[in-house]
PAZAPA-4460 file (N, C-alpha, C; in steps of 0.05 Angstrom, whole numbers, plus 32768, in hexadecimal, padded with zeros to 4 digits):
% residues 135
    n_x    n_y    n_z   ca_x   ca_y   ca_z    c_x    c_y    c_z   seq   type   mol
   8011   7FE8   8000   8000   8000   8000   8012   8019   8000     1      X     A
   800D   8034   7FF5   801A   803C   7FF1   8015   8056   8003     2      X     A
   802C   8065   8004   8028   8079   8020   8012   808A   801E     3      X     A
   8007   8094   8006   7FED   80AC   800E   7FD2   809A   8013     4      X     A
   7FCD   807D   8009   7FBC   8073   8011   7FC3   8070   8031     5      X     A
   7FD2   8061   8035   7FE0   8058   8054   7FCC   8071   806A     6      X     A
   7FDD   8087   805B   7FD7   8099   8070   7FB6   80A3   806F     7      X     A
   7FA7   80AE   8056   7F85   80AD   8055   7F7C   8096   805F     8      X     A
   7F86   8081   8063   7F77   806D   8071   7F70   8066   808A     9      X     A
   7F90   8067   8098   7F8D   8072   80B9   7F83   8095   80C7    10      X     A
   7F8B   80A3   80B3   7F7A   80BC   80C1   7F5F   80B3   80BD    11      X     A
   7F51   80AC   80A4   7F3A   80AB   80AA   7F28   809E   80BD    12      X     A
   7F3D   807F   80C6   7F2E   8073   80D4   7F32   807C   80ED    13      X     A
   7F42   8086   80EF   7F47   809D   810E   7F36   80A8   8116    14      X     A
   7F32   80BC   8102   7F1D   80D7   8103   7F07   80CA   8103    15      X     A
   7EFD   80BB   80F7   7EE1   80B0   80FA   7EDC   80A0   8117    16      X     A
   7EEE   8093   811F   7EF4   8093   8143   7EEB   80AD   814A    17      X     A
   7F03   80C0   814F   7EFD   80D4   8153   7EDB   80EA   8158    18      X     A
   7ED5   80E6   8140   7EBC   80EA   813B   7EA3   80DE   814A    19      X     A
   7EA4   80C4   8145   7E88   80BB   815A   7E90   80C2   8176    20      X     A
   7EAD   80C0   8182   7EAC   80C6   81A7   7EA8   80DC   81A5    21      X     A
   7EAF   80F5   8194   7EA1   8114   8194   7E86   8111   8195    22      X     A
   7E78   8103   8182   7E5C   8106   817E   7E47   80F5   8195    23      X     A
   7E5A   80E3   81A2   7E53   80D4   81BF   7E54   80E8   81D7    24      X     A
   7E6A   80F8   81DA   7E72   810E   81EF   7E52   8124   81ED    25      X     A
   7E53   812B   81CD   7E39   813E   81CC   7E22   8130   81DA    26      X     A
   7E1F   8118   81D1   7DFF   810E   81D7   7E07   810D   81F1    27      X     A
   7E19   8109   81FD   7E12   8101   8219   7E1A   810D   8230    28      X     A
   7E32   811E   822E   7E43   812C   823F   7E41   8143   8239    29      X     A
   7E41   814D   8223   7E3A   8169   8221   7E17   8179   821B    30      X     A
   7E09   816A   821D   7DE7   8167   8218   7DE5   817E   8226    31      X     A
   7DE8   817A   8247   7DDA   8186   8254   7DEF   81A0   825E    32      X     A
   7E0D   81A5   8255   7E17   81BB   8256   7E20   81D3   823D    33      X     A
   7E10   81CD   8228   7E17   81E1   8213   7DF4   81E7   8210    34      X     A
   7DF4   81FB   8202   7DD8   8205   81F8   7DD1   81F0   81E2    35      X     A
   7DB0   81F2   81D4   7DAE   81E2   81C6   7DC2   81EC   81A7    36      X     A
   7DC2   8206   81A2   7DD0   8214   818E   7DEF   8206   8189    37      X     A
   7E02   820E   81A1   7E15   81FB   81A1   7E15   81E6   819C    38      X     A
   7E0C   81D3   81A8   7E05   81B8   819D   7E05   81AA   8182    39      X     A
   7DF6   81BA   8170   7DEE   81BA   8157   7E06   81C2   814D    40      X     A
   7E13   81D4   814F   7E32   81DA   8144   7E47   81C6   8148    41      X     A
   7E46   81B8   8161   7E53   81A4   816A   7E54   818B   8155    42      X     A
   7E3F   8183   8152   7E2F   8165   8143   7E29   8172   8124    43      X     A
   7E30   818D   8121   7E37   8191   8101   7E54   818A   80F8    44      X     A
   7E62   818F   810B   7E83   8187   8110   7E89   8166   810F    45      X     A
   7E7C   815D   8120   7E82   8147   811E   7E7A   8137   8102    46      X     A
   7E5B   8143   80FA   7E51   8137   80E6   7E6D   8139   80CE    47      X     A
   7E75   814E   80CA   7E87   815A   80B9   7E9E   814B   80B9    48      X     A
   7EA2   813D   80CB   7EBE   813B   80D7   7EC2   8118   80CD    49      X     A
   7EAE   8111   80D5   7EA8   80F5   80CB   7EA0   80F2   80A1    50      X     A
   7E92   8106   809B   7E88   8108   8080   7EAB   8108   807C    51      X     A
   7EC0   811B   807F   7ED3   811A   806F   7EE9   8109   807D    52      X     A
   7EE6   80FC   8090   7F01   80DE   8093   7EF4   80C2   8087    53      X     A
   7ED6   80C9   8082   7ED3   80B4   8074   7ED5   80BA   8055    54      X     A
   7EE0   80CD   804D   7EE2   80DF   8036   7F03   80D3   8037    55      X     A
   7F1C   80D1   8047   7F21   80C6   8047   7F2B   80AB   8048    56      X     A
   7F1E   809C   804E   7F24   8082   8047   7F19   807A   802A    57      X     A
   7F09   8089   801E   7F03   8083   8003   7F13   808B   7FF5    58      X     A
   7F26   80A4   7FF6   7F40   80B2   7FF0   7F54   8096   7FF0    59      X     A
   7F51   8088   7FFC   7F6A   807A   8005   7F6F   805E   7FF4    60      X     A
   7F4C   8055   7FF5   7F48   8038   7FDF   7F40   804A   7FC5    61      X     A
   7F3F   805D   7FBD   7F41   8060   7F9D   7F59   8060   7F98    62      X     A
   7F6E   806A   7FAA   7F95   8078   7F9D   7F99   8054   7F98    63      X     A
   7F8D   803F   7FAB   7F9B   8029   7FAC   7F87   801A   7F92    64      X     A
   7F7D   8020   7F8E   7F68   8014   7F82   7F67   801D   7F5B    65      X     A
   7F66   8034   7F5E   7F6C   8041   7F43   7F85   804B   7F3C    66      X     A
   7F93   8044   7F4F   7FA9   8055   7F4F   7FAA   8074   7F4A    67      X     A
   7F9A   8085   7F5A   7F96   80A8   7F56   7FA7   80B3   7F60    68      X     A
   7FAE   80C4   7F58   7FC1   80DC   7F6C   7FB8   80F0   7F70    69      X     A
   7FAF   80E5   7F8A   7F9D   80FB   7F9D   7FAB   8107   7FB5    70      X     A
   7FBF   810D   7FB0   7FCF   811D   7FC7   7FC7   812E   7FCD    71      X     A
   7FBD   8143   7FC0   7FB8   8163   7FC4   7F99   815F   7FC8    72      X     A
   7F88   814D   7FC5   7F67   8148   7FC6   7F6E   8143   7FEB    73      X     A
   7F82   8126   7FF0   7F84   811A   8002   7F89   8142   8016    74      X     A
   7F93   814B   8012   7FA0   815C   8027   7F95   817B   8028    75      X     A
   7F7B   8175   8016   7F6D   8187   801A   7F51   8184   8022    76      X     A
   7F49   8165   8026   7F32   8159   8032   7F41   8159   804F    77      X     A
   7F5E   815E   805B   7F64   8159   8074   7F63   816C   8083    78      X     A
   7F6C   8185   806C   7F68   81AA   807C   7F4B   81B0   807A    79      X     A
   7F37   81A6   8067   7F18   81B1   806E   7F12   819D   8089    80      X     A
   7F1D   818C   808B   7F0E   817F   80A6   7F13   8198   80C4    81      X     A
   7F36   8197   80BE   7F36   81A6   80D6   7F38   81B9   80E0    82      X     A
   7F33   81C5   80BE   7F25   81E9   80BF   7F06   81EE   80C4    83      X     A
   7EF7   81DB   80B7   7ED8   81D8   80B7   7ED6   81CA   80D6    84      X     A
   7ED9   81B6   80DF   7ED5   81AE   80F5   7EE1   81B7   8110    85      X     A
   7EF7   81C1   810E   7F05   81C9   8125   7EF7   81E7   8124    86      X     A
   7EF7   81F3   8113   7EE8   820E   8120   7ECA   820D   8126    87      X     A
   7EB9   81FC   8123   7EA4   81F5   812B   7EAA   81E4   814B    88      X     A
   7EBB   81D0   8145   7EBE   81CC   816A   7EC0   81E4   8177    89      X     A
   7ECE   81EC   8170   7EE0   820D   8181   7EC3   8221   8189    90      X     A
   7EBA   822D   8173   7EA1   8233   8171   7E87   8228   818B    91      X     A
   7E84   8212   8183   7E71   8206   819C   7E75   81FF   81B4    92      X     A
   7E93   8208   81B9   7E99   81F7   81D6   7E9E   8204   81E6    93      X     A
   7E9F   8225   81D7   7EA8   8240   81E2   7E94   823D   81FB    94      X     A
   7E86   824A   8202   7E74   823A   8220   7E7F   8232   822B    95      X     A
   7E8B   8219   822E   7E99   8204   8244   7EAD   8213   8245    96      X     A
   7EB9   8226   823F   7ED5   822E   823D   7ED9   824F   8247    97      X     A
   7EBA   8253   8246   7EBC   826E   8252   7EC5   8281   8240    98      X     A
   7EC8   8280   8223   7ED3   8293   8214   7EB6   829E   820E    99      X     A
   7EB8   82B4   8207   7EAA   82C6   81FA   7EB4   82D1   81D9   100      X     A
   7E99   82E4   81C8   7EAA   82E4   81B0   7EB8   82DA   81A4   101      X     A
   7ECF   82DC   818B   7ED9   82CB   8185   7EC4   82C4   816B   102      X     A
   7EB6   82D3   815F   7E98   82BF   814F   7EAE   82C5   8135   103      X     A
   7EC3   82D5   8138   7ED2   82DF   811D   7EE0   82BD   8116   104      X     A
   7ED8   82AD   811F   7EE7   828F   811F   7ECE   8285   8104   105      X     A
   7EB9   8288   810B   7EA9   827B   80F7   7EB3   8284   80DC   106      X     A
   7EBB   82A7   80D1   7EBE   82A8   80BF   7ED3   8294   80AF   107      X     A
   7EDF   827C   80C0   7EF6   8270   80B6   7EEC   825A   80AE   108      X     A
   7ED4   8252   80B6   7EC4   8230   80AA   7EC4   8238   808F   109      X     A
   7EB5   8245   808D   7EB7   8241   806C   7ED0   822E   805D   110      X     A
   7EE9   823E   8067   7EFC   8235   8055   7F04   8213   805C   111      X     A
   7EF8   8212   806D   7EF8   81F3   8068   7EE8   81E5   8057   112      X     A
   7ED3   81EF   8056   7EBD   81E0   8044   7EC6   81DB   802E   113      X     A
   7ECD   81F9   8021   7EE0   81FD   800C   7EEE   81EC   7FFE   114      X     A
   7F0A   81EE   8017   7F1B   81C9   8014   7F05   81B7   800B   115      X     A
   7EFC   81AE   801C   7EE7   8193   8018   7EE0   8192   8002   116      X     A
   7ED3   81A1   7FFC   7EC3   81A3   7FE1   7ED8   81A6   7FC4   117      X     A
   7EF7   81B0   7FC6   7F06   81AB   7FB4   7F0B   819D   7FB7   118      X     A
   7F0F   8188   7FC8   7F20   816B   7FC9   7F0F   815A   7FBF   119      X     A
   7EEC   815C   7FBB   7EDF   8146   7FAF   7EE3   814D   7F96   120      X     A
   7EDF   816A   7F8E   7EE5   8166   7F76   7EFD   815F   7F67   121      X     A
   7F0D   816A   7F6F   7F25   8159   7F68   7F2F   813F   7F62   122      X     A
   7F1A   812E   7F75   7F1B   811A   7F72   7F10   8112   7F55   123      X     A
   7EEF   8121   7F57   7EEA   8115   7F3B   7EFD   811A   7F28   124      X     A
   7F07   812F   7F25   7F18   8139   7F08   7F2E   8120   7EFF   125      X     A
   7F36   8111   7F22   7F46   80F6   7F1F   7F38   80DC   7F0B   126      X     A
   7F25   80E2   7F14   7F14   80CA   7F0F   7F0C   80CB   7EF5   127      X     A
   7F09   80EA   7EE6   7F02   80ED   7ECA   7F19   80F0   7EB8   128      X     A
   7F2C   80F1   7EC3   7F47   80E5   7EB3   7F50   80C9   7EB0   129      X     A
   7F38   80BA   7ECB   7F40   8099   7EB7   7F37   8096   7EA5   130      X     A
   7F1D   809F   7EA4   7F05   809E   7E8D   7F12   80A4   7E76   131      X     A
   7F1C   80BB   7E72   7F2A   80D2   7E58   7F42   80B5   7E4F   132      X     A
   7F4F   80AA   7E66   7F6B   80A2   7E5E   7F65   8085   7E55   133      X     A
   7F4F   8081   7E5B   7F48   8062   7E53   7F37   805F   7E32   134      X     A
   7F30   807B   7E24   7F29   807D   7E10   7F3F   8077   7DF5   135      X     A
***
């Protein structure tokens, strides 16, 4: 196996760990100490967080699989995770933490999405070059 699958494969199955004990902590430990508002930011994060490690491990069996070179897809599905999701943790947990303000953090999700959303496409553009190259 070769190193960029190696590595999309264990982050993802990490993060997707990761992800359900976050989204376990919300349902159960944090329920009754964040507002419902937070919350919802929380379990958008996680949702997110999981949508793209399982974004990679599919990253990981196509490179091995089709052989793609998805380096730059792979490592920009890894910065929208922890630009989109980490400023949404940060965001919702402010409460428990006693911070105030700080909402100038949201303007930074976006650019995760961003990532995300170039790294799928990217991917296709991989995928429509087998098509093109197999003609």
């Amino acid at each position: 196996m070769h190193k960029l699958a190696n590595k999309c494969l264990y982050r993802g199955a990490f993060g997707i760990a990761v992800a359900i004990i976050l989204g376990a902590l919300a349902a159960h430990a944090l329920k009754d100490r964040l507002p419902e508002y937070n919350l919802q930011i929380f379990e958008t994060a996680v949702k997110y967080q999981f949508y793209g490690c399982f974004g990679l491990l599919i990253f990981g069996i196509l490179s091995i699989q089709l052989h793609l070179k998805l380096k730059l897809s792979a490592m920009l599905l890894r910065f929208g995770i922890l630009i989109f999701s980490g400023t949404l943790y940060f965001l919702a947990l402010r409460p428990l933490f006693g911070i105030e303000g700080l909402n100038w953090v949201g303007a930074i999700t976006p650019f995760g999405g961003i990532a995300m959303i170039t790294a799928w496409i990217l991917l296709g553009i991989e995928i429509l070059k087998i098509k093109t190259e197999a003609k």
